[in-house]
N, CA, C and O atoms as a DFTB+ gen file, in Angstrom:
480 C
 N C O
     1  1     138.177      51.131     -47.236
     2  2     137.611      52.387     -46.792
     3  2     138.525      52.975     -45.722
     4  3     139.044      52.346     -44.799
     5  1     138.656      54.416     -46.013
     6  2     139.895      54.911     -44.748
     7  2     138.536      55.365     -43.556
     8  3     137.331      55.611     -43.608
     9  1     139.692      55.276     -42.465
    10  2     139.327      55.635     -41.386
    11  2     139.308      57.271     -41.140
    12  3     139.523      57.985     -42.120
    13  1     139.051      57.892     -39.826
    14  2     138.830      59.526     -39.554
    15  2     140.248      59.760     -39.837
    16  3     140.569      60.469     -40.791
    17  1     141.276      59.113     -38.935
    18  2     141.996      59.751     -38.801
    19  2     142.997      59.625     -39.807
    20  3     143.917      60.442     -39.792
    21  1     142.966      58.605     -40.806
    22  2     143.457      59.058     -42.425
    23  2     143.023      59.907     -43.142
    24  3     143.480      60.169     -44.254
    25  1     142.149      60.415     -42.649
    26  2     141.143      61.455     -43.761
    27  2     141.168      62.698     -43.137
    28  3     140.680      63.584     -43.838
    29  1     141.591      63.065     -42.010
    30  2     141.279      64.298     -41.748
    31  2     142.874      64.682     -40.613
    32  3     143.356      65.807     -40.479
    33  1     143.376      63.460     -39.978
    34  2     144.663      63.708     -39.344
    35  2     144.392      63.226     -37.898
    36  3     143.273      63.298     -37.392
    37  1     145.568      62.690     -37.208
    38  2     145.317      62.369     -35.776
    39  2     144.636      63.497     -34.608
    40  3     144.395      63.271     -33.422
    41  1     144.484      64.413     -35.166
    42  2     144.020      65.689     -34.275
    43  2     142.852      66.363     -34.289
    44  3     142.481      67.359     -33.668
    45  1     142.315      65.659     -35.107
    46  2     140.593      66.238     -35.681
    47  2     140.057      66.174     -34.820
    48  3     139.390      67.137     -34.442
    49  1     140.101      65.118     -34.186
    50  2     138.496      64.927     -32.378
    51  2     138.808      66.600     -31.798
    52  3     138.143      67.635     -31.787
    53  1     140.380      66.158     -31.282
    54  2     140.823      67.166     -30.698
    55  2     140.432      68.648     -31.087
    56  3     139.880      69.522     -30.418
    57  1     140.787      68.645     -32.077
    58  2     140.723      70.084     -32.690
    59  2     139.389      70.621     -33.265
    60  3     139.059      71.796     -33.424
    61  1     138.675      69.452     -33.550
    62  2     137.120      69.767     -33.732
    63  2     136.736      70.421     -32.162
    64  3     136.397      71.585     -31.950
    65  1     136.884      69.377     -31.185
    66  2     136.313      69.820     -29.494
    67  2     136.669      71.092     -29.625
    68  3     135.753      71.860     -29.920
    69  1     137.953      71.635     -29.466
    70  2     137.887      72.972     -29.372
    71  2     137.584      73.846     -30.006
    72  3     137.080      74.644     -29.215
    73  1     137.556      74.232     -30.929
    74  2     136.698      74.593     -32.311
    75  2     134.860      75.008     -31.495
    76  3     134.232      76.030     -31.223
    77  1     134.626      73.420     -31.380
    78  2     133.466      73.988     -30.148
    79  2     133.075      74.968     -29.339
    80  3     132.081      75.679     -29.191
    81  1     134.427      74.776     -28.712
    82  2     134.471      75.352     -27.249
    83  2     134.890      76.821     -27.653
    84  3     134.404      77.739     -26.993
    85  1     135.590      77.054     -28.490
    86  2     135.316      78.298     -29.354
    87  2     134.223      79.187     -29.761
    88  3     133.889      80.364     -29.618
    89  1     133.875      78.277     -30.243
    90  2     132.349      78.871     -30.697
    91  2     131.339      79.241     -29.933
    92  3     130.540      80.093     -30.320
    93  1     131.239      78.611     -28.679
    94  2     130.376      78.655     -27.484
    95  2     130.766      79.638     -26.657
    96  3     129.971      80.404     -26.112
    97  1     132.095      79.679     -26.504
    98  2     132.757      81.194     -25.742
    99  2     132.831      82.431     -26.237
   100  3     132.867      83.508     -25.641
   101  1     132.858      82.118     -27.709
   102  2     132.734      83.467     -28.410
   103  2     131.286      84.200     -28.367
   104  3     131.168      85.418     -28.234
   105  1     129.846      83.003     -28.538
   106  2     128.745      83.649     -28.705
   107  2     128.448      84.114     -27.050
   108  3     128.311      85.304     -26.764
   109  1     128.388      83.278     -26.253
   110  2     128.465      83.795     -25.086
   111  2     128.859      85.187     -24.591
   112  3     128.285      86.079     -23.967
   113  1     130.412      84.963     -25.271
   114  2     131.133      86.390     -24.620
   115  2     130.103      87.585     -25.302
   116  3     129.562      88.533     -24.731
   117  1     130.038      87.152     -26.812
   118  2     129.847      88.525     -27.973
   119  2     127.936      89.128     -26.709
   120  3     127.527      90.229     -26.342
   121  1     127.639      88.342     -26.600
   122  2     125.912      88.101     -26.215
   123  2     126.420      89.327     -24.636
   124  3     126.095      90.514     -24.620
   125  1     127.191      88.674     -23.551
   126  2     127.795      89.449     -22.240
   127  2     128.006      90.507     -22.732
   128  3     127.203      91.407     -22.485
   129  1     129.219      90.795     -23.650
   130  2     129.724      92.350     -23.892
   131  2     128.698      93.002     -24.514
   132  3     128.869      94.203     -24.720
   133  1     127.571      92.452     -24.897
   134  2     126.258      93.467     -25.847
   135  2     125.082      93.657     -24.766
   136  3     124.003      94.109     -25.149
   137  1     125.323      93.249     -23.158
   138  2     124.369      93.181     -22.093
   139  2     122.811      92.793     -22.651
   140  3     121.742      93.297     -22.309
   141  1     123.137      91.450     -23.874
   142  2     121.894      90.577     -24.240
   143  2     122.282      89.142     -23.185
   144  3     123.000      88.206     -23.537
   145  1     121.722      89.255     -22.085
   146  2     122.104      88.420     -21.349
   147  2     120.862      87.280     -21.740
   148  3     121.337      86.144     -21.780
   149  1     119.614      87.316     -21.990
   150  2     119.041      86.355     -22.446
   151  2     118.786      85.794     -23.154
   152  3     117.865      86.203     -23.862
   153  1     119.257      84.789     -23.396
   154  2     119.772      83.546     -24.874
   155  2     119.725      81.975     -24.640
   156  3     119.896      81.322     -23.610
   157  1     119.502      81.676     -25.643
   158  2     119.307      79.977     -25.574
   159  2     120.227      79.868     -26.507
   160  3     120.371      80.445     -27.585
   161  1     121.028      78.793     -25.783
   162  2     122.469      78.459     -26.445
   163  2     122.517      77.057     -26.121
   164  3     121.961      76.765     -25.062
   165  1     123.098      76.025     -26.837
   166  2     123.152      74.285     -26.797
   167  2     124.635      74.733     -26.157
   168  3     125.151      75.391     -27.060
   169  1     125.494      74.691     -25.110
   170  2     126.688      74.787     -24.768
   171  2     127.015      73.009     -23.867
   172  3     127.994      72.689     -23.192
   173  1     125.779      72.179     -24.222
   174  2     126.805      70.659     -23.286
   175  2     128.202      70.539     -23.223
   176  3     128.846      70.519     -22.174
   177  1     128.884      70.422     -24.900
   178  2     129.984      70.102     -24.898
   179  2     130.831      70.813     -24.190
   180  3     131.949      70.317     -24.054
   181  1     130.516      72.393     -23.428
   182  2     131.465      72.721     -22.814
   183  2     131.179      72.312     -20.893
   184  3     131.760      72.880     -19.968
   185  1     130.631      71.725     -20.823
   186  2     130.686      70.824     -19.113
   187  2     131.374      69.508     -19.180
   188  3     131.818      68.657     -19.950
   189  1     131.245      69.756     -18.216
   190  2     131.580      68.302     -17.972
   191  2     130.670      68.089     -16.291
   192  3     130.743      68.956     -15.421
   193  1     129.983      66.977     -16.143
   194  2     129.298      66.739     -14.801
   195  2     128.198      68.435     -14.661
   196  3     127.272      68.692     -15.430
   197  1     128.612      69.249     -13.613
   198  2     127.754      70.212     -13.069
   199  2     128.792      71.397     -13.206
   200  3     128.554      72.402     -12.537
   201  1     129.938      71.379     -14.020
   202  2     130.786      72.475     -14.275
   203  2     131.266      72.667     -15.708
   204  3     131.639      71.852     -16.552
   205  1     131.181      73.573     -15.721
   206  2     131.757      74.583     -17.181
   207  2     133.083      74.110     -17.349
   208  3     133.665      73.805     -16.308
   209  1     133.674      73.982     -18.383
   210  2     135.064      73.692     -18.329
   211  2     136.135      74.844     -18.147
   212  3     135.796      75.996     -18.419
   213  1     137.630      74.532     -17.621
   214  2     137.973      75.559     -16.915
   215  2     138.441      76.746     -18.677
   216  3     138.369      77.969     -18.801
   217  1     138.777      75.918     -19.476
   218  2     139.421      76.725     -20.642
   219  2     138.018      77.408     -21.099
   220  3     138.008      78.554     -21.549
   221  1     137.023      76.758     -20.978
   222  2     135.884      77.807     -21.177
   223  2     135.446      79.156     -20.379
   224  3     134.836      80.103     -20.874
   225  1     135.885      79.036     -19.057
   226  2     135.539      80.388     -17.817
   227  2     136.337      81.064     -18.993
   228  3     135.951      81.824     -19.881
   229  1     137.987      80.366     -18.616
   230  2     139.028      81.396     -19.186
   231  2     138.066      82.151     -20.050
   232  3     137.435      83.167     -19.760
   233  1     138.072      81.421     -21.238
   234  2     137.629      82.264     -22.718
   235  2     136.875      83.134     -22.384
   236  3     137.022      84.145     -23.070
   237  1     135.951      83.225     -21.463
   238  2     134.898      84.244     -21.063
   239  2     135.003      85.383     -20.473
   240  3     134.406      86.454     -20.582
   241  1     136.283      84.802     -19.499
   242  2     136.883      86.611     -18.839
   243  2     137.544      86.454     -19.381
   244  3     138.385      86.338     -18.489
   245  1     138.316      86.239     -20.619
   246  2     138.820      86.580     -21.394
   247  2     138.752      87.924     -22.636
   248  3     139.352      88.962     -22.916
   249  1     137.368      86.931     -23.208
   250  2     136.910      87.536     -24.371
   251  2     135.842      89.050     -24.042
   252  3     135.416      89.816     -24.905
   253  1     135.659      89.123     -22.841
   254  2     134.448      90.255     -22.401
   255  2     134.821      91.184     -22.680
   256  3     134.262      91.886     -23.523
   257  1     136.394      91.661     -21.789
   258  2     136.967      92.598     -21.514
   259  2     138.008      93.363     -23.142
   260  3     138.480      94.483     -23.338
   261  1     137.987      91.971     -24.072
   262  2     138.386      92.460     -25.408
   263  2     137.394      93.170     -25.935
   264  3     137.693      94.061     -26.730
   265  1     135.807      92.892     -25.556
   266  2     134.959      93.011     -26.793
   267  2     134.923      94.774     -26.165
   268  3     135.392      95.718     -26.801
   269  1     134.217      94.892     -24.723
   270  2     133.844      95.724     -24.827
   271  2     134.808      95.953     -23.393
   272  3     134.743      95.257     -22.380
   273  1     135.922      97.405     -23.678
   274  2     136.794      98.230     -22.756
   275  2     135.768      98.166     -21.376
   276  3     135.944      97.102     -20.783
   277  1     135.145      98.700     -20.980
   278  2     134.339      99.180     -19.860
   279  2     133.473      97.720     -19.120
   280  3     132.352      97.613     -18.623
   281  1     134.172      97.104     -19.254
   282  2     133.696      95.954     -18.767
   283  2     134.774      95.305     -18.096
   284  3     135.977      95.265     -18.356
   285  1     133.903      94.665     -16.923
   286  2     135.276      94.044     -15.799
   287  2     134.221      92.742     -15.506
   288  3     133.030      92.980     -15.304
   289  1     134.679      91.515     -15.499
   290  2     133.883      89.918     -15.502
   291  2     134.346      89.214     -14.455
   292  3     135.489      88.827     -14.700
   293  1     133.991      88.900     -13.468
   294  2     134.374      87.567     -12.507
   295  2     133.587      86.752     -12.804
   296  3     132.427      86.827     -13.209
   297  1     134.565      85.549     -12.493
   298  2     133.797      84.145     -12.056
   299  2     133.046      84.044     -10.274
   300  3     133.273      84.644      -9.223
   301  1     132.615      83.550     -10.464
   302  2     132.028      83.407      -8.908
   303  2     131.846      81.710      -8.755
   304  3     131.066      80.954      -9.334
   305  1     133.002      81.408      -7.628
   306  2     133.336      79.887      -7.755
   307  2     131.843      79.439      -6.529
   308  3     131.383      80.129      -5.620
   309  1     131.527      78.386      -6.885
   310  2     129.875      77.859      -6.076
   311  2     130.587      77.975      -4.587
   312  3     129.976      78.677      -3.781
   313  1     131.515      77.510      -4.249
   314  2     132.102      77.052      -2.661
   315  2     132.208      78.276      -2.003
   316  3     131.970      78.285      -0.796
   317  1     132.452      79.083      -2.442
   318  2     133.358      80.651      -1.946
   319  2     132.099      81.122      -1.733
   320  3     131.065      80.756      -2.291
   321  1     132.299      82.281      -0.565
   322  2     131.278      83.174       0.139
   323  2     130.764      84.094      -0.712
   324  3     129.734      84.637      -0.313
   325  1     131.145      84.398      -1.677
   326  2     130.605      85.575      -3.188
   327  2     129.217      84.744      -3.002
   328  3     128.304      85.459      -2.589
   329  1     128.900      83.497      -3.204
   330  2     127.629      82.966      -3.977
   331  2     126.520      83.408      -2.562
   332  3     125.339      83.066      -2.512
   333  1     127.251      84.249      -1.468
   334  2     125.913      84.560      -0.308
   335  2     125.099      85.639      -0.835
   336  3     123.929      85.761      -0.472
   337  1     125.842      86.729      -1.981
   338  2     125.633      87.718      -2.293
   339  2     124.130      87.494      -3.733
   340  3     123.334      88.385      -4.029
   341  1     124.162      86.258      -4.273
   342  2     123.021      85.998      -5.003
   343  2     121.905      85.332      -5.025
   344  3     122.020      84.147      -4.716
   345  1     120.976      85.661      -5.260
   346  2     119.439      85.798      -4.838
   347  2     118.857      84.357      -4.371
   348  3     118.183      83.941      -3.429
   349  1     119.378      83.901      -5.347
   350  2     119.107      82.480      -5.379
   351  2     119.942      81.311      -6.030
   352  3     120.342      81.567      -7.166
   353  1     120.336      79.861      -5.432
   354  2     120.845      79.209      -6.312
   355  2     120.270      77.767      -7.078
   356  3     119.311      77.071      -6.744
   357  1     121.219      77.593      -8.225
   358  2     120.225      77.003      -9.106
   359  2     121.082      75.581      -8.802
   360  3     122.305      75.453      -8.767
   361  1     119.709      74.227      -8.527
   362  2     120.807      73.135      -8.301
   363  2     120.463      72.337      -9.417
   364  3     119.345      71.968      -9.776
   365  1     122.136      72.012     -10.170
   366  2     122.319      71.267     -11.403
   367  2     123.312      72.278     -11.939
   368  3     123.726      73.282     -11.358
   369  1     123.606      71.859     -13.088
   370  2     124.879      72.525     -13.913
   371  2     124.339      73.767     -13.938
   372  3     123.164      74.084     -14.126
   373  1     125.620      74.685     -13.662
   374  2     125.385      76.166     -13.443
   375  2     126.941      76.732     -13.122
   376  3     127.848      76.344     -12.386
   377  1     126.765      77.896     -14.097
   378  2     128.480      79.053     -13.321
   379  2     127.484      80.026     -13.528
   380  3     126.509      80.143     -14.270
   381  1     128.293      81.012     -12.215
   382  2     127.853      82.453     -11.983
   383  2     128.920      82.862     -12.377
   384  3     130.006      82.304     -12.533
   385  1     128.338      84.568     -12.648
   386  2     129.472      85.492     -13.431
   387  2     128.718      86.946     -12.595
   388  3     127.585      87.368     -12.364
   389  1     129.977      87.302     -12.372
   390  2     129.615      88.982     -12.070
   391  2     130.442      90.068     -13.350
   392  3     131.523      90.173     -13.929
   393  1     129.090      90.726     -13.281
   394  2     129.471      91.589     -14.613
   395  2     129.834      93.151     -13.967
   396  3     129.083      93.467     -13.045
   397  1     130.662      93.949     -14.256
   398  2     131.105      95.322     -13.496
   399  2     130.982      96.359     -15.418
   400  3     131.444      96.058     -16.519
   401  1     130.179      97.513     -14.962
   402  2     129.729      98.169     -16.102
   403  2     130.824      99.613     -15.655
   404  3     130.364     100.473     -14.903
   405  1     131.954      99.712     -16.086
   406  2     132.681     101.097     -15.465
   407  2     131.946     102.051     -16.374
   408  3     132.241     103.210     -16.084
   409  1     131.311     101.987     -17.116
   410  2     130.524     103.571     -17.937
   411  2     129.556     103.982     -16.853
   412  3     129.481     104.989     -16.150
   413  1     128.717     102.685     -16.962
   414  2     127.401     103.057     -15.946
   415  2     127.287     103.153     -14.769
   416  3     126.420     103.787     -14.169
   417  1     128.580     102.226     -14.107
   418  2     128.784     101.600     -12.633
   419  2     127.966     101.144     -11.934
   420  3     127.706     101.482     -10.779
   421  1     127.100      99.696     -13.059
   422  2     126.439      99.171     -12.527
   423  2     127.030      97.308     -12.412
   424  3     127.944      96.733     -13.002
   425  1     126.009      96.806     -11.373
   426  2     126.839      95.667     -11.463
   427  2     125.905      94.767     -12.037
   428  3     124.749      95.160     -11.883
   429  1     126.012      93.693     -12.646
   430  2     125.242      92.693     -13.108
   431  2     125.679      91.377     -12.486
   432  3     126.812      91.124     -12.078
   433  1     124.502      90.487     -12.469
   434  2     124.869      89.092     -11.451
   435  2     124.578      88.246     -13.103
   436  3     124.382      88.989     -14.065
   437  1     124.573      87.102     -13.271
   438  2     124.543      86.321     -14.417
   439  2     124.923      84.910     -14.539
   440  3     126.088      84.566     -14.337
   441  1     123.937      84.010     -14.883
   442  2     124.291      82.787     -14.867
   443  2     124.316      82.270     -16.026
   444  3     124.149      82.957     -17.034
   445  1     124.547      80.869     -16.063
   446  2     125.053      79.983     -17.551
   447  2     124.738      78.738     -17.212
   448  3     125.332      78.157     -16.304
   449  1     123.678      78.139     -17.970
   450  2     123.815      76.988     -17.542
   451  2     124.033      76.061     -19.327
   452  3     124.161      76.752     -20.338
   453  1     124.038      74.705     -19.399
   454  2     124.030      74.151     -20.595
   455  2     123.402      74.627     -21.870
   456  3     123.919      74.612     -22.986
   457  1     121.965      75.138     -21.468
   458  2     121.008      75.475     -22.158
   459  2     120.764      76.748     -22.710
   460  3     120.431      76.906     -23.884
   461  1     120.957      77.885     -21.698
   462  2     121.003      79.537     -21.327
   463  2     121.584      80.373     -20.754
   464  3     122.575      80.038     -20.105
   465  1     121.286      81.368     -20.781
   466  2     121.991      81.934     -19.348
   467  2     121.036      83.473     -19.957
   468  3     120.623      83.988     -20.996
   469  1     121.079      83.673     -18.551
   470  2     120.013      84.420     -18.072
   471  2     120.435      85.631     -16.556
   472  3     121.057      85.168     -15.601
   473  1     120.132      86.658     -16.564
   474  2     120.812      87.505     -15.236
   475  2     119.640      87.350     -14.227
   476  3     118.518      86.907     -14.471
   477  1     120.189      87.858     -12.903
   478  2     119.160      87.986     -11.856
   479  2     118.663      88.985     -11.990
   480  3     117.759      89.332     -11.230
């Protein structure tokens, strides 16, 4: 009987994980750029401990600003003085995101955790 990596190639774990992490950044992003900020999404595989992984932020201010022009995305790192500016914080796995609307010029606050993500 062959093993995975006769059957599919030394790079499958690998390339499956990201594939993942793909998929999770894309629905995310597509969900941000459509200001459907409330969603239940299975995203574990992209943490690790109480943080998002960093190629995942990327993908996210990445992918926002492709989907939809009029959109500007920060991260908001937990340590840094930005996180004085939101309402409340959530303890356990969690990234904040600030959302900038240049049509409307409004701002949106927004979190992510494993499970959801949801705005203030």
């Amino acid at each position: 009987m062959a093993n995975v990596s006769e059957v599919y190639g030394d790079n499958y774990s690998k390339e499956a994980c990201l594939g993942r992490i793909k998929y999770s950044v894309k629905i995310l992003s597509s969900n941000i750029a459509q200001l459907s900020f409330n969603i239940r999404h299975d995203s574990e595989f992209i943490w690790k401990a109480n943080n998002m992984l960093p190629e995942a932020i990327n993908g996210i201010l990445q992918s926002v600003p492709e989907m939809n022009n009029f959109f500007r995305i920060d991260h908001i790192i937990k340590t840094s003085p930005q996180v004085n500016m939101l309402p409340y914080l959530i303890d356990g796995p969690v990234e904040y995101f600030r959302l900038i609307d240049l049509k409307t010029n409004r701002l949106y606050l927004l979190y992510i955790t494993p499970s959801n993500m949801e705005p203030y």
